[in-house]
C-alpha positions as CSV (number, residue, x, y, z in Angstrom):
1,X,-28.4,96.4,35.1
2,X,-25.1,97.3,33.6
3,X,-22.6,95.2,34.7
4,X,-19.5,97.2,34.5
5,X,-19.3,100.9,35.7
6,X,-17.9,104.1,34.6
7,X,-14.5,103.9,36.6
8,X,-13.9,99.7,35.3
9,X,-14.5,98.1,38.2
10,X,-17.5,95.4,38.2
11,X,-20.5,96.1,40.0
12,X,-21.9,94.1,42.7
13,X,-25.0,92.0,40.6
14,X,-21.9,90.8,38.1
15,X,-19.8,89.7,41.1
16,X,-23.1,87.7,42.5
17,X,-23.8,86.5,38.9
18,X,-20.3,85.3,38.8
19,X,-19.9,83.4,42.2
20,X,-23.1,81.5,41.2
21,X,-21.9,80.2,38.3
22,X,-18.6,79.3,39.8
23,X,-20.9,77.5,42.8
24,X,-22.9,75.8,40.1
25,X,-19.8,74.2,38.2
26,X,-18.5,73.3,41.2
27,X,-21.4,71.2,42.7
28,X,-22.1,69.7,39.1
29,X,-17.8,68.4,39.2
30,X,-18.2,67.3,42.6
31,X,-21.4,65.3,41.4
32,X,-19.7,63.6,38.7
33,X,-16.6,62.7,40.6
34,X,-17.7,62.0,44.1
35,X,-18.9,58.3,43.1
36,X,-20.2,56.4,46.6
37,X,-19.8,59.6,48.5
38,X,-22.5,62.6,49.0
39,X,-21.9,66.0,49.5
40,X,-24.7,68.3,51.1
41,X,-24.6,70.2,47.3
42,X,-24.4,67.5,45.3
43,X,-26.4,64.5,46.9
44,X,-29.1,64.3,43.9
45,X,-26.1,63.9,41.5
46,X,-24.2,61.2,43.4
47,X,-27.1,59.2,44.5
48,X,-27.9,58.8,40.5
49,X,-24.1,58.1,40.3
50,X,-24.4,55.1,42.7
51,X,-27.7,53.9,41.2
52,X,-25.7,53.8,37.7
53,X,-23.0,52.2,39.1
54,X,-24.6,49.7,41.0
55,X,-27.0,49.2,37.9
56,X,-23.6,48.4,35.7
57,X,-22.0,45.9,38.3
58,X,-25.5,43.8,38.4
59,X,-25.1,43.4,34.6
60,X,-21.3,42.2,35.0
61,X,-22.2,40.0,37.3
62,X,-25.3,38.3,35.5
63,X,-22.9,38.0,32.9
64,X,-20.2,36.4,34.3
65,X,-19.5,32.5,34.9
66,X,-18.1,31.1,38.0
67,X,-15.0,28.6,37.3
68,X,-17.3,25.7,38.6
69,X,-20.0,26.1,36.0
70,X,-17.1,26.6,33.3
71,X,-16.3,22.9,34.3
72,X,-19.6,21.1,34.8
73,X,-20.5,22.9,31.2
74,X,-17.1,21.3,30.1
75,X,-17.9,18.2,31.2
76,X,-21.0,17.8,29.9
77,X,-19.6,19.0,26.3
78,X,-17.3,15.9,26.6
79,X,-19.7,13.6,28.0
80,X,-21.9,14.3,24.8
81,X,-19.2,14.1,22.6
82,X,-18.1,10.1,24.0
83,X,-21.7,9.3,23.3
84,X,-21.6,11.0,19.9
85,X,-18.2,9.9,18.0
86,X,-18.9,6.3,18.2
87,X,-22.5,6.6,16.5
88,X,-20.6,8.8,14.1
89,X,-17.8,5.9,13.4
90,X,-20.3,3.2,13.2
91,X,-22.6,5.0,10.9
92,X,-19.3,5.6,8.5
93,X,-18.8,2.3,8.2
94,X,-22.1,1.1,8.2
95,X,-22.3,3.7,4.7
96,X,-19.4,2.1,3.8
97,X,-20.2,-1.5,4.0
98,X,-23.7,-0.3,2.2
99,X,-22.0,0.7,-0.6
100,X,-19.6,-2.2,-1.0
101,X,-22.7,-4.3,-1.0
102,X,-24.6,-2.3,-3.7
103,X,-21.5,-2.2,-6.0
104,X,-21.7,-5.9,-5.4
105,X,-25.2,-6.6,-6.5
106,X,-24.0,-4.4,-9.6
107,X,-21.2,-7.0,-10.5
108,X,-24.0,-9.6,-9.9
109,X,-26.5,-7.5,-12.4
110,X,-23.1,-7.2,-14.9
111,X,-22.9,-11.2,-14.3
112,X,-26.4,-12.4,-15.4
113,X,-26.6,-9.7,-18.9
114,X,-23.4,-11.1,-19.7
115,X,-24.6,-15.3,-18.9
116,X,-27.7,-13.5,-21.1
117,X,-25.2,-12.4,-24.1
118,X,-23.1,-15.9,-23.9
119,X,-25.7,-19.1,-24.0
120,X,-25.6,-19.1,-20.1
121,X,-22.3,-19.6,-19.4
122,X,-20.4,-16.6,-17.5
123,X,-16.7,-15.6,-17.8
124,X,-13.6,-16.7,-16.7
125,X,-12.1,-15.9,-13.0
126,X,-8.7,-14.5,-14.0
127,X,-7.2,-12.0,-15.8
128,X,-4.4,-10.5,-17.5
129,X,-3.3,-10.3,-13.8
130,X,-2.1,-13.1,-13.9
131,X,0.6,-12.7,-16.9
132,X,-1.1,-14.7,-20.0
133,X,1.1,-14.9,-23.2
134,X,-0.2,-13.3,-26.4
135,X,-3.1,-14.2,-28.0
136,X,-0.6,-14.6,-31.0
137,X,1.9,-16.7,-29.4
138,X,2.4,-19.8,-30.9
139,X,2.9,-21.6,-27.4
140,X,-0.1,-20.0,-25.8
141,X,-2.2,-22.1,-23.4
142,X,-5.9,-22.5,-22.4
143,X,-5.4,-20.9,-19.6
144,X,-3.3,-18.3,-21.3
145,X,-6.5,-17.4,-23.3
146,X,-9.0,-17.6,-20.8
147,X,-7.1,-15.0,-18.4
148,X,-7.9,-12.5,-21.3
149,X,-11.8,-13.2,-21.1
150,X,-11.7,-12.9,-17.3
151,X,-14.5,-11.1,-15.8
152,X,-12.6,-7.7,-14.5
153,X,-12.1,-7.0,-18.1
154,X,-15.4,-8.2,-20.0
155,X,-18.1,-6.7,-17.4
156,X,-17.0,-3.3,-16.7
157,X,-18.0,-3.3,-20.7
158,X,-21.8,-4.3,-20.1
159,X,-22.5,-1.2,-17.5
160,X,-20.7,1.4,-19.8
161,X,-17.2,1.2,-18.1
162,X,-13.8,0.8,-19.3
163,X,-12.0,-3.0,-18.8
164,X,-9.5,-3.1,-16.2
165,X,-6.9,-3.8,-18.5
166,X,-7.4,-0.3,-20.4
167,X,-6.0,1.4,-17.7
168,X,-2.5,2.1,-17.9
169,X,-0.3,1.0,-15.1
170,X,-0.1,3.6,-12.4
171,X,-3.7,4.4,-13.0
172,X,-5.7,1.6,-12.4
173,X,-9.4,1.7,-10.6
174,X,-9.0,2.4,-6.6
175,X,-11.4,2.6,-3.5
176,X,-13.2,5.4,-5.0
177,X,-14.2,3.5,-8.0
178,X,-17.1,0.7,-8.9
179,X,-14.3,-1.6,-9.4
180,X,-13.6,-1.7,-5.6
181,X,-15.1,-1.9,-2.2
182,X,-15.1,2.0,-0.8
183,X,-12.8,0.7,2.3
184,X,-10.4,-1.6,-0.4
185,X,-7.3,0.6,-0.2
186,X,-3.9,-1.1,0.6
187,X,-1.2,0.0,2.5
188,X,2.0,1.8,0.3
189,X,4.8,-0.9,0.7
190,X,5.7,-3.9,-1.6
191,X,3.9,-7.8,-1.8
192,X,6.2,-10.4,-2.9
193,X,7.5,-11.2,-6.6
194,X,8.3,-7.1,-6.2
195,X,4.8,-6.3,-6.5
196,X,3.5,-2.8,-5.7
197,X,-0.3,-2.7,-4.9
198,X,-0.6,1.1,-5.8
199,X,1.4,1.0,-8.9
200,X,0.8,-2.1,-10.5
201,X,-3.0,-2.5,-9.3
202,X,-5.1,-4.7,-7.1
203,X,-8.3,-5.9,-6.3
204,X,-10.5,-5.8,-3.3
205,X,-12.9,-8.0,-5.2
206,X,-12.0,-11.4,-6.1
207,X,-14.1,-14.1,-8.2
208,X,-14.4,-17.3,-6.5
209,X,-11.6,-19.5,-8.0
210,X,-12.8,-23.2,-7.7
211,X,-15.7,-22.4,-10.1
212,X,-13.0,-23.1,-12.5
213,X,-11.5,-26.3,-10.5
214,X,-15.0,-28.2,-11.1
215,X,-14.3,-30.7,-14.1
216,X,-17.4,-29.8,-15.6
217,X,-16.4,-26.1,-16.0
218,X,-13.1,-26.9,-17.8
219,X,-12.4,-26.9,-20.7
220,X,-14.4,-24.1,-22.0
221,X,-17.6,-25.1,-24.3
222,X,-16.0,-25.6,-27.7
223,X,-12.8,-25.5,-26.9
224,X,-9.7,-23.1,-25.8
225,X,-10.1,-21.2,-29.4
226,X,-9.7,-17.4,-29.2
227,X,-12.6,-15.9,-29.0
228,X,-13.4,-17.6,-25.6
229,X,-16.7,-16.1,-24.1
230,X,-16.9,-18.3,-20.9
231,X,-16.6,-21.4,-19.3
232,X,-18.8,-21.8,-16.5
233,X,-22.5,-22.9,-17.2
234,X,-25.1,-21.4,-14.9
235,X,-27.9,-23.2,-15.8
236,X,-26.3,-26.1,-14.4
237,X,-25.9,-25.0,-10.9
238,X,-28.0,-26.6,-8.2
239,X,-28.4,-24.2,-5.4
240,X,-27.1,-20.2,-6.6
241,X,-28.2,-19.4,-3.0
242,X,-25.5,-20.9,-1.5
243,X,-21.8,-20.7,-4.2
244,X,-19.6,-18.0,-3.8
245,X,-19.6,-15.9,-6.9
246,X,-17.4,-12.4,-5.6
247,X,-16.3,-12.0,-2.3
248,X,-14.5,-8.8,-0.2
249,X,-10.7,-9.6,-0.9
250,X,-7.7,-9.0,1.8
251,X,-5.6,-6.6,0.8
252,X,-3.3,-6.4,3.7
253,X,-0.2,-8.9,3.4
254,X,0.5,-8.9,7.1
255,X,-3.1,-9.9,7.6
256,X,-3.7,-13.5,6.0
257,X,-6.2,-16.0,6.9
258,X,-7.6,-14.2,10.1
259,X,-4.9,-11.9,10.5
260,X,-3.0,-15.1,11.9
261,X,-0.4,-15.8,8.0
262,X,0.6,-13.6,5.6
263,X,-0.6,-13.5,2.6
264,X,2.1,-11.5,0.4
265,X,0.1,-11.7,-2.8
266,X,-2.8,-9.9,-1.1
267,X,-4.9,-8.0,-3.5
268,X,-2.8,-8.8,-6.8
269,X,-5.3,-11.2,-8.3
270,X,-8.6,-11.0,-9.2
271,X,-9.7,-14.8,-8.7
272,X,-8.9,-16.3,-5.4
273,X,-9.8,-18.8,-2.5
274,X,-11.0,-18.8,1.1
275,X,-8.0,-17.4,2.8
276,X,-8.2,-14.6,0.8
277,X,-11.7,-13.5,2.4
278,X,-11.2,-10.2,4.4
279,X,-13.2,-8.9,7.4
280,X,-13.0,-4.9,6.7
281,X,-16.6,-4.0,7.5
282,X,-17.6,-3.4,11.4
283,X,-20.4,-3.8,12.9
284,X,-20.7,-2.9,16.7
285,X,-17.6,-2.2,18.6
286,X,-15.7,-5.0,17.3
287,X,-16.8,-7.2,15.3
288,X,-15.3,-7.2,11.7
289,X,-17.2,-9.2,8.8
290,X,-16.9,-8.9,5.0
291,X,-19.3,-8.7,2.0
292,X,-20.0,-12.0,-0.3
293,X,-22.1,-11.6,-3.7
294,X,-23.5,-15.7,-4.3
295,X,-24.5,-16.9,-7.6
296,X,-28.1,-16.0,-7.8
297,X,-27.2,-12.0,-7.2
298,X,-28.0,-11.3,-3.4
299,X,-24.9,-9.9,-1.5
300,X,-24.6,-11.2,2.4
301,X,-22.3,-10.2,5.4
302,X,-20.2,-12.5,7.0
303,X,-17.5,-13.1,9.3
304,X,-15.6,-15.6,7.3
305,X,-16.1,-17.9,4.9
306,X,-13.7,-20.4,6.6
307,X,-15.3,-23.4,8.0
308,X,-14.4,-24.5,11.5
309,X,-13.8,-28.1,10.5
310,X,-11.2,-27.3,7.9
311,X,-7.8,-27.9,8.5
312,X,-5.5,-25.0,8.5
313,X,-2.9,-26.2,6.2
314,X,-6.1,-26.1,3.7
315,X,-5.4,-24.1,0.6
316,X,-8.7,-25.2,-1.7
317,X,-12.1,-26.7,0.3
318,X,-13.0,-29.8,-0.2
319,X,-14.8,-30.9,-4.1
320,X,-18.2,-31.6,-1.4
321,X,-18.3,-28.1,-0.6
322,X,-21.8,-26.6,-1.7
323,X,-20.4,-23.1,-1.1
324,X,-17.3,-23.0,-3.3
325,X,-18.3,-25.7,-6.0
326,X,-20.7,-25.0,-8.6
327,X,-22.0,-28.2,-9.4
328,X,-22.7,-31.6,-7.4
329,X,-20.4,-34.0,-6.9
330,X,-21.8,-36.6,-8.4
331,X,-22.1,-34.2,-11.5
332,X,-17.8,-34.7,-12.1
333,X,-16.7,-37.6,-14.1
């Protein structure tokens, strides 16, 4: 049927065809827009509409959390967390104080090849540490040589590592190293006679110095003549169970003798006594110990090494003391 006639006016099927579309578009906006409300025209379109929309809000709501589970979630985070942290803490230090004990029993092992190497006996307790003259000096000492055989310099050797004193100043061996126990670092700051931990050095490990005290352990075996392997003999000793051979050394100068007097020379040598024990290695909440190699090579934790019965004003134990004197007393002349 021809939609426009002769004279350009539309004929009536166009017109129909025309008002249905425009009904059509209509009905289809009115669907789309109308949301929660129906029309008679467009009641299939809306009621999808509101299915959709209802649909969508479910789906925000499922997702959604209220403030009060935001909290209780919160709290349980933190209650975890209070359970956790001090399991982590004790296990750090727990590695740490592992460590410091198996660099210990690695002294020990550097102690017995070099006893092997030198007829028995095992090297001196102090070092260049402790400011010997030349070996060339014409008024040099015994004890001037024997600090340059001490043991931080003629071990390291034995397990392929440099001597302590071949580390220029500035640079000497810290916590990281085998020389010293993982949680041995001192605090920046200056110890008495202007001494610097950090720059000058220091030791977290110090030999037991009344091995050298026992009259049967001084002079050295053939005399003070340079070289000087040793002085101590090991075959002598009576119970290696129970003397002191390295022990975890206070580095700390506010800190002395059971954090009680200070100790302002904390750290700078590498022989030392009793006072000088320090308690860095936790175990539980609270309690503080430290690490002690003993003369036959196993390494032990203890709280101190200080017995109760000692007077305070004690510097050096007693000669009868099994733990800090390598040979019986009746062995001393």
């Amino acid at each position: 049927m021809p939609i426009d006639r002769s004279d350009g006016r539309k004929s009536p099927a166009a017109v129909v065809a025309v008002g249905m579309v425009m009904v059509l578009n209509c009905t289809c906006l009115e669907a789309l827009a109308c949301g929660p409300r129906e029309t008679a025209r467009g009641r299939a379109f809306c009621g999808a509409g509101d299915m959709l929309t209802q649909a969508h809000r479910l789906r925000q709501v499922e997702r959604a959390f209220t403030i009060l589970e935001l909290l209780v979630s919160l709290a349980v985070i933190c209650a975890l967390l209070s359970l956790l942290l001090p399991a982590l803490r004790g296990a750090r230090h727990r590695a740490a104080e592992t460590a410091c004990a198996a660099r210990l029993r690695q002294w020990g092992l550097a102690f017995a090849s070099y006893a092997v190497q030198n007829g028995a006996y095992w090297p001196h307790c102090d070092g260049l540490d402790r400011g010997p003259r030349d070996l060339g000096d014409p008024f040099i000492t015994p004890e001037d040589v024997a600090d340059w055989h001490g043991w931080i310099d003629v071990l390291p050797p034995l397990l392929g590592l440099p001597s302590w004193r071949s580390y220029p100043r500035g640079e000497r061996p810290r916590a990281e190293t085998f020389y010293q126990c993982p949680r041995g670092e001192p605090l920046p700051g200056r110890g008495t006679y202007s001494y610097y931990p950090l720059r000058d050095g220091y030791f977290s490990y110090a030999m037991n110095s009344c091995l050298e005290l026992d009259a049967n352990a001084w002079p050295p075996p053939g005399g003070a003549g340079y070289p000087m392997p040793s002085f101590l003999d090991t075959d002598r000793i009576m119970r290696p169970a129970v003397v002191v051979l390295l022990f975890d050394q206070l580095l700390d100068p506010d800190k002395g003798f059971d954090a009680n007097l200070p100790l302002r020379a904390a750290g700078k040598y590498c022989g030392s006594y009793p006072k000088a024990f320090a308690a860095r290695h936790q175990r539980g909440k609270t309690k503080l110990g430290g690490n002690v190699l003993y003369a036959d090579g196993h390494v032990q934790w203890q709280s101190s090494v200080w017995k109760p019965w000692w007077p305070r004003a004690l510097e050096v134990p007693p000669r009868s003391d099994i733990n800090w004197y390598p040979y019986p007393v009746s062995a001393s002349p």
